[in-house]
C-alpha positions in Angstrom: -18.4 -94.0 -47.7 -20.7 -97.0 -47.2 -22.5 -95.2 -44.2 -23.4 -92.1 -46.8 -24.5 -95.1 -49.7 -26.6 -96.8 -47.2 -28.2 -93.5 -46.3 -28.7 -92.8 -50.1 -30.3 -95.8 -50.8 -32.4 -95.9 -47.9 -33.4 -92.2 -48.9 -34.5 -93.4 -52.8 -36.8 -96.5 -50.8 -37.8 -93.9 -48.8 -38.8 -92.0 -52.3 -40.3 -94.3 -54.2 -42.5 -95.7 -50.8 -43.7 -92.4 -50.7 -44.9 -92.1 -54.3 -46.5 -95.3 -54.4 -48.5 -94.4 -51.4 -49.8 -91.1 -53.2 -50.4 -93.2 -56.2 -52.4 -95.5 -54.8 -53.9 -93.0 -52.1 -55.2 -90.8 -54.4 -56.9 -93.6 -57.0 -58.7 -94.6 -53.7 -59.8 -91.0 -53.7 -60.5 -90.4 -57.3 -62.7 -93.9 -56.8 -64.7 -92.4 -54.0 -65.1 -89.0 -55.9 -66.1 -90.4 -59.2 -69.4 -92.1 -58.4 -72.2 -90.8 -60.1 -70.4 -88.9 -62.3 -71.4 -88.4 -66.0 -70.3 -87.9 -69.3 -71.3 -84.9 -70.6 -68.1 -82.8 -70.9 -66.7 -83.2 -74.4 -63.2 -84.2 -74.5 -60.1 -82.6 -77.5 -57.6 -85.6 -77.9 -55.0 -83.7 -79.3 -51.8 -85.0 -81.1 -48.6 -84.0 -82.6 -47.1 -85.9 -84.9 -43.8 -85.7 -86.9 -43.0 -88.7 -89.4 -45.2 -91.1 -87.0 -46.5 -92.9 -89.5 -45.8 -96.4 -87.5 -47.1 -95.1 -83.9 -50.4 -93.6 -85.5 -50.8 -96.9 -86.9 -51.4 -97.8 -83.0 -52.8 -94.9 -81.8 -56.0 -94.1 -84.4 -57.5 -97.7 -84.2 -57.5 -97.1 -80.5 -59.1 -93.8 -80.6 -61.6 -94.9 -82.9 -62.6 -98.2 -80.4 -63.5 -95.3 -77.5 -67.1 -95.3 -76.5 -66.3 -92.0 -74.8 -70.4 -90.2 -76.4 -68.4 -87.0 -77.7 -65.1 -86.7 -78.5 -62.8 -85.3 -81.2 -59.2 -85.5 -82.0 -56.9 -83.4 -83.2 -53.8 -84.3 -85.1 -51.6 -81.9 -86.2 -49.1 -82.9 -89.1 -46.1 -81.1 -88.9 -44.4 -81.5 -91.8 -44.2 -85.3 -92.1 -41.9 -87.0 -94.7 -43.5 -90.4 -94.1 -46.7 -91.8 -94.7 -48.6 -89.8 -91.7 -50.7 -87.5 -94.2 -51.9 -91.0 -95.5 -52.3 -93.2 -92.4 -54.4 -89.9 -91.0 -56.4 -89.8 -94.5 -57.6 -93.0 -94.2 -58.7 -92.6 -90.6 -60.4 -89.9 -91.3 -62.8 -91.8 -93.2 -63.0 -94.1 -90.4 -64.3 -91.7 -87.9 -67.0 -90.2 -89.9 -68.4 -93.1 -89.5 -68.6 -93.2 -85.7 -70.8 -91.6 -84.1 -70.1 -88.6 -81.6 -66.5 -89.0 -82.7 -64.2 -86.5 -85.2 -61.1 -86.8 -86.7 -59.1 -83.3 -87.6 -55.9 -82.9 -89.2 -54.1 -79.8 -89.3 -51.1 -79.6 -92.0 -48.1 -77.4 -90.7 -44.6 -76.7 -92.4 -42.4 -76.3 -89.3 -42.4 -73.7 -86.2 -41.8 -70.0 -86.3 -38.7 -68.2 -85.0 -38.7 -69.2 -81.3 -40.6 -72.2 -80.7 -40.0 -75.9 -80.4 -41.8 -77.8 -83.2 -43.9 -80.1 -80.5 -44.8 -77.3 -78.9 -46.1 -75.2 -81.7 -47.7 -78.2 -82.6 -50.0 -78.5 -79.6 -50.7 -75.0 -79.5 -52.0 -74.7 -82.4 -54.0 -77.7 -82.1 -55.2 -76.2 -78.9 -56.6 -73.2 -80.5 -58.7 -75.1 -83.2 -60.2 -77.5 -80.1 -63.8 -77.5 -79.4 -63.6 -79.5 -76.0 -64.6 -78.6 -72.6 -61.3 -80.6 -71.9 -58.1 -81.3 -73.1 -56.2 -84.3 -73.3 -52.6 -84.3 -74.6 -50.9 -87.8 -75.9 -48.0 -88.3 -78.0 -48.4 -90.1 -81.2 -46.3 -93.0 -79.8 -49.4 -94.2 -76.9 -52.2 -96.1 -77.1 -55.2 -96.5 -75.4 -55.9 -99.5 -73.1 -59.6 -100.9 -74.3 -62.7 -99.0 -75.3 -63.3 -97.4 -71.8 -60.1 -96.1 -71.4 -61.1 -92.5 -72.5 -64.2 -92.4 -70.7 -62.1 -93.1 -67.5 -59.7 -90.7 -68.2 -62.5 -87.9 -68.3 -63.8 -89.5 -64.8 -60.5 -89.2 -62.9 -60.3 -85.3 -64.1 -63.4 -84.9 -63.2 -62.8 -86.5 -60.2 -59.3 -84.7 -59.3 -59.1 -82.5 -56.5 -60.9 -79.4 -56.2 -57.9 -77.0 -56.1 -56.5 -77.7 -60.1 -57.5 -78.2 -63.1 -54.3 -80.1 -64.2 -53.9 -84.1 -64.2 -51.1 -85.7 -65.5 -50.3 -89.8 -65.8 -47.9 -92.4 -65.1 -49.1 -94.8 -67.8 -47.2 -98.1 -69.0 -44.1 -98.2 -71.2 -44.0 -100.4 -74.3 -41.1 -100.9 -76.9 -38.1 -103.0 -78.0 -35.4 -100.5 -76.2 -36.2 -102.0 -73.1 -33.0 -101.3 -71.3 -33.1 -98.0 -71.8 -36.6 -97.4 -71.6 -36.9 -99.0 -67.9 -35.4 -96.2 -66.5 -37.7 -94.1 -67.5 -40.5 -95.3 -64.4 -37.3 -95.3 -62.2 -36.3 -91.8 -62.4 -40.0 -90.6 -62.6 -40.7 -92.6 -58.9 -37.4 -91.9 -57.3 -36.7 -88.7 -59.2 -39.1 -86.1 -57.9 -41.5 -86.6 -54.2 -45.1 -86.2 -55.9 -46.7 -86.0 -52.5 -44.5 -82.5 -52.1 -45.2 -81.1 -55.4 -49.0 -80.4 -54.0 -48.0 -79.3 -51.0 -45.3 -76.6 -52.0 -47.4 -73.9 -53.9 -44.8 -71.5 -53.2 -42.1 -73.5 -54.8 -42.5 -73.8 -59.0 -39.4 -75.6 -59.5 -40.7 -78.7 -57.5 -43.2 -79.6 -59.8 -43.5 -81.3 -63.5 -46.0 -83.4 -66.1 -45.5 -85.8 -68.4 -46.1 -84.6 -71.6 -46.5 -88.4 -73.1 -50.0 -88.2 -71.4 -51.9 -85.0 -69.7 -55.0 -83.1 -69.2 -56.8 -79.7 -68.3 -59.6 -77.7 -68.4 -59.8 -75.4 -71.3 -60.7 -72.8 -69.3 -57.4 -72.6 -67.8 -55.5 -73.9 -70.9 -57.0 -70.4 -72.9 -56.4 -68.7 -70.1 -53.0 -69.3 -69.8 -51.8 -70.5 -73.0 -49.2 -73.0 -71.5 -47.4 -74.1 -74.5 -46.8 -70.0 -75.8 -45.3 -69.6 -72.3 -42.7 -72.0 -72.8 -42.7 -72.0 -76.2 -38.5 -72.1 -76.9 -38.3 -75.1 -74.2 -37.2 -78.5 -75.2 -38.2 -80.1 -71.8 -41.5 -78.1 -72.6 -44.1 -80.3 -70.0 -41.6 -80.0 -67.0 -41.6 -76.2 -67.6 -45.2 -76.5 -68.8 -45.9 -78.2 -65.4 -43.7 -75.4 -63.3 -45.9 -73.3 -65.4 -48.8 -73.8 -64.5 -48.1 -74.5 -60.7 -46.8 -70.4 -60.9 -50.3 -69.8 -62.0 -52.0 -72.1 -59.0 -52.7 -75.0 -61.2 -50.5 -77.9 -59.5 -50.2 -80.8 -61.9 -51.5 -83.8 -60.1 -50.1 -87.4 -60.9 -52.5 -90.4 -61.2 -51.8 -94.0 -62.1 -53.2 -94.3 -65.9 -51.9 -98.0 -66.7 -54.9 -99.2 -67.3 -56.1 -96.7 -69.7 -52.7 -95.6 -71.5 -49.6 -97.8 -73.2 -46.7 -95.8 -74.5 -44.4 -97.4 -77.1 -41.6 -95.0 -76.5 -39.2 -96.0 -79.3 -38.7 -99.4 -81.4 -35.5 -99.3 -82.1 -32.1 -98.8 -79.4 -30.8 -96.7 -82.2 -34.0 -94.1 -81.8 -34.2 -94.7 -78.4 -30.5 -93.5 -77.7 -31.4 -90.2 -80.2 -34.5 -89.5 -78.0 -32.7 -89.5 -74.8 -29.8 -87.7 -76.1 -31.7 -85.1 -77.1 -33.4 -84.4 -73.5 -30.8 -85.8 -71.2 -28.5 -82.6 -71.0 -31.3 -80.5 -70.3 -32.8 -82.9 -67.7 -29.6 -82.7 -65.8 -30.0 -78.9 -65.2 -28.4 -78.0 -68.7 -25.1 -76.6 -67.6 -22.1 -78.7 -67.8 -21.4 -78.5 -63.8 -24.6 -79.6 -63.0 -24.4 -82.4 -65.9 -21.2 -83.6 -64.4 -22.1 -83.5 -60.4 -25.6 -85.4 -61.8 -23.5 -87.8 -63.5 -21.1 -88.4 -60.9 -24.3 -89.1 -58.5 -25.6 -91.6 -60.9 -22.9 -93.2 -61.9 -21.9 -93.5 -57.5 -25.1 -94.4 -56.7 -26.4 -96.9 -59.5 -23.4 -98.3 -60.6 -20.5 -97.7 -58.1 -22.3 -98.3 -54.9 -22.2 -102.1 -54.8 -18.3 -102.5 -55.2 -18.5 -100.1 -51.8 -21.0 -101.9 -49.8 -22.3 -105.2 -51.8 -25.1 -105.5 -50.0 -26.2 -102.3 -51.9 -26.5 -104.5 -55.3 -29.9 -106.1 -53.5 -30.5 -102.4 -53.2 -29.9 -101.6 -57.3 -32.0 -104.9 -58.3 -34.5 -104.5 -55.7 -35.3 -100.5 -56.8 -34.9 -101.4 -60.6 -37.4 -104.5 -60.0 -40.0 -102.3 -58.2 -40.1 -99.8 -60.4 -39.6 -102.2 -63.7 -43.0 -104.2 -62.3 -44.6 -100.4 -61.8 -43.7 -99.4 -65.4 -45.1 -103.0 -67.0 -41.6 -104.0 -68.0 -41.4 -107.9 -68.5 -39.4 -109.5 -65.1 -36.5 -110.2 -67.0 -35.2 -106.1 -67.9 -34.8 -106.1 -64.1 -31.9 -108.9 -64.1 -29.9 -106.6 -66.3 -30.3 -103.5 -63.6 -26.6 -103.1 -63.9 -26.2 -102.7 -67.7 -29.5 -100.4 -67.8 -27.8 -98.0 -65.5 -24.5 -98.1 -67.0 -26.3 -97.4 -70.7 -27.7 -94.0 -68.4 -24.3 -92.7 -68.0 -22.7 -93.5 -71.0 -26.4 -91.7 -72.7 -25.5 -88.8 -70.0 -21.9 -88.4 -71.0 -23.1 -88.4 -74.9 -25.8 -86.2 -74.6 -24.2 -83.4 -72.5 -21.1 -83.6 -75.0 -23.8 -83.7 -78.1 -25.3 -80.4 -76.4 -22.1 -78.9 -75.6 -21.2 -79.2 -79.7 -24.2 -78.1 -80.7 -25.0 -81.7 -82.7 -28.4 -82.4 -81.4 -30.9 -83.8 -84.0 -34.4 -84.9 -83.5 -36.2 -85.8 -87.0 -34.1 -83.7 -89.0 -34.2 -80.7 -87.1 -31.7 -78.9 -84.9 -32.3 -78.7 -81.1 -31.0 -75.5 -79.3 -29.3 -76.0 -75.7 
């Protein structure tokens, strides 16, 4: 047992090396690649919101900062409770005041038969947008100082020549901060970015974050990704196995210093978002829930009680990719809890999923 753990770990340092060296490798790129360039593309922003009243709060003042010379953003209500109509009624008034900047809201009442509301949201937003590009946020980011869109548009315009697809690793915000930190660690030990490029033959090895991406919309009309996965709760990893199908290969980037994302303020609503994709994330069958599980809970949690030098293995991974995620030093001294809270989130959601109980602002999510 504690040669196969000490292979396993040294595996997941062999992971997360490799990512960070495609991180920063290809910033170094998009650096060279980027001088000279201009700004004449116009950019969509586009945003769904749902009873975001709180996270627009952040979000619009942001947007409105941007010296980006022509941009417009698109916000599409989706049957809000709260006060979003209001909080986007008053920035509405804000924008037409800025020059080369709009602010659009679109007013919807739920998704038709067959989609996922977040998905309908952004399609529809999509089809109203006037930009050569298309840059997808959730309600819950924020953008990192009046430049930040203007770079954004630079490191697409920058990317390699064979996509049109950028996605972002951007830093996580919130008071949930010990469930939230594991969000960095599974996205930089979870999947080996420099492969996903490099396997065009192989869909299933590839993904986005939906929280932050962008493409040309060109390619977004052309191959309406949101319609094509328009039932799918994890709808940017499918979007992003999508899109690779069609010879668009998502590529990641290091975004934060352009992009904050304040994923939940509460544990309460942090524990309901995570429930709700969990299950799915783990392959959405229950044998594949529990052999994930199992894994996690042997090699995040049970590990060190089989080899204690492993438990410098659990800080030193959780620290890493705490720092990488901009999680203040102290989350990473509580590694042990923040991976036990996994499980226990794991065992809820893939019983929640299996009794058909899954609820994300007031609506029912399908299995």
């Amino acid at each position: 047992m504690a040669v196969f753990l000490t292979i396993l770990h040294a595996g997941l340092w062999l992971m997360l090396a490799g990512n960070l060296w495609y991180l920063r490798r290809e910033s170094s790129d998009d650096e060279e690649r980027i001088a000279g360039e201009g700004d004449s593309a116009g950019l969509s922003v586009l945003v769904p919101a749902r009873n975001e009243e709180r996270n627009l709060q952040r979000l619009l003042p942001s947007l409105l900062e941007q010296d980006h010379p022509r941009f417009e953003v698109i916000v599409y209500d989706d049957g809000s409770t709260d006060g979003t109509a209001e909080v986007l009624e008053a920035a509405e008034a804000e924008f037409r005041e800025k020059e080369g900047a709009t602010l659009r809201l679109l007013q919807g009442n739920g998704p038709p038969a067959g989609w996922v509301g977040k998905t309908h949201a952004l399609h529809e937003a999509a089809q109203e947008a006037s930009g050569d590009v298309f840059l997808f946020l959730d309600a819950d980011a924020r953008l990192e100082g009046p430049g930040a869109l203007r770079s954004l548009a630079r490191r697409f315009r920058s990317r390699p020549e064979d996509t049109d697809v950028l996605t972002g690793f951007p830093r996580l915000r919130g008071a949930a901060l010990l469930l939230v930190s594991i969000v960095p660690n599974a996205i930089l030990t979870g999947l080996p970015w420099p492969l996903v490029r490099r396997t065009p033959g192989l869909p299933s090895l590839g993904a986005l974050n939906g929280q932050c991406w962008m493409i040309d919309a060109d390619t977004y009309h052309r191959h309406q990704p949101h319609a094509a996965c328009k039932s799918d709760v994890l709808e940017d990893v499918e979007i992003g196995r999508f899109l690779k199908s069609e010879g668009h290969t998502p590529v990641m980037r290091d975004v934060r210093g352009e992009v904050s994302i304040f994923m939940y303020d509460r544990y309460a609503e942090a524990w309901r978002g995570f429930r709700k994709n969990a299950y799915l994330l783990m392959g959405g069958t229950p044998p594949a829930a529990v052999l994930f599980i199992s894994f996690f809970l042997l090699t995040f949690v049970l590990a060190p009680f089989f080899e204690p030098w492993l438990w410098a293995s659990v800080f030193g991974l959780k620290a890493v990719t705490d720092g990488l995620g901009g999680q203040p030093p102290w989350v990473s001294l509580f590694a042990p809890l923040s991976f036990l809270l996994a499980v226990a989130m794991q065992v809820d959601s893939t019983a929640s999923h299996l009794r058909g109980t899954v609820e994300w602002k007031g609506r029912r999510v399908a299995s």
